[in-house]
N, C-alpha and C positions, 0 to 999 in steps of 0.2 A: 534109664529114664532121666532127664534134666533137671535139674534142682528146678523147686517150681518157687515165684515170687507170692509171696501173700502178704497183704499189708490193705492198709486202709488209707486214701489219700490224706485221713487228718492223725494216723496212729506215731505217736512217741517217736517210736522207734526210727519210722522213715525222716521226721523232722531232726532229729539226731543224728543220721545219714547211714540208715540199718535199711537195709534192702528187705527184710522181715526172710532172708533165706535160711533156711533147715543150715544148723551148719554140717558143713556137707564140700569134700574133693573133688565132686561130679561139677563137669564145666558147666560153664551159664549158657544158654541158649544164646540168640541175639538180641533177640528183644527184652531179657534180662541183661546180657553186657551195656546193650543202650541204655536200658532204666539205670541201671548202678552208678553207669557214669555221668547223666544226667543230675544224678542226685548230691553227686559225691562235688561236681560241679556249682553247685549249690553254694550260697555262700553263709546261710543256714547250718550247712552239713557239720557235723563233729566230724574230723575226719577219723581221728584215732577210733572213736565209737567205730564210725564205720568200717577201717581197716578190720576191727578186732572181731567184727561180725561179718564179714564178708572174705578177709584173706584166702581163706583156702578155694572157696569154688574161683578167685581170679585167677590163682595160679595155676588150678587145674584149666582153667580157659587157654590161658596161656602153653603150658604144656600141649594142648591141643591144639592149638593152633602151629605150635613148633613141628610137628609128629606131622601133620598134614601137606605142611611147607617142604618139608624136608623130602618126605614122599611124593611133592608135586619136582621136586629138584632133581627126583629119580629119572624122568620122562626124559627119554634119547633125542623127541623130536622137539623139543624147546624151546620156542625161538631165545635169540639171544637177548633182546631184550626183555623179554619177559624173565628170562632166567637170572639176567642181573637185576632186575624190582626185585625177586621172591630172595636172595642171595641179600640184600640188603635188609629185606623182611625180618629177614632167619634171625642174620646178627643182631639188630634191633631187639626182636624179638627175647634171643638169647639175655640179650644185657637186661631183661628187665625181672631176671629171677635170682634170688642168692646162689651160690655157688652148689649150696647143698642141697635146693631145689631141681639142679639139672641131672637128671635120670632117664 
């Protein structure tokens, strides 16, 4: 089940730039990746507060997103451009987790 967002549009927490998520490894939905970075975009936001409340469900986002990429990169019939966007995705993608995140 997906970490669920719960907050209140005037609570501390969101003005500070806390998504109010359970902490919690389970990826963010999208409409939770939307809100986060909405917020984080904010120029309001603490970012550190918010990294320190939110890091792990983005990396579990992120790992998930890698895992899906990579298994769309499986598929024989691929066009080739599609298959260089998802291949540039990937790397991208890859670059955005520490070393000891990629598992």
């Amino acid at each position: 089940m997906p970490t669920q967002l719960c907050w209140a549009a005037d609570a501390p927490s969101q003005a500070a730039g806390g998504l109010g998520l359970r902490q919690s490894d389970l990826p963010l939905t999208v409409e939770e990746l939307e809100a986060g970075l909405q917020i984080l975009d904010r120029m309001d936001t603490d970012k550190q507060q918010f990294w320190n409340e939110n890091e792990p469900a983005f990396h579990a986002t992120i790992r998930l997103a890698i895992r899906e990429t990579a298994e769309a990169l499986l598929m024989r019939q691929l066009p080739q451009a599609l298959r260089n966007e998802l291949e540039g995705q990937l790397a991208w993608l890859t670059s955005r987790l520490e070393p000891n995140d990629r598992h």
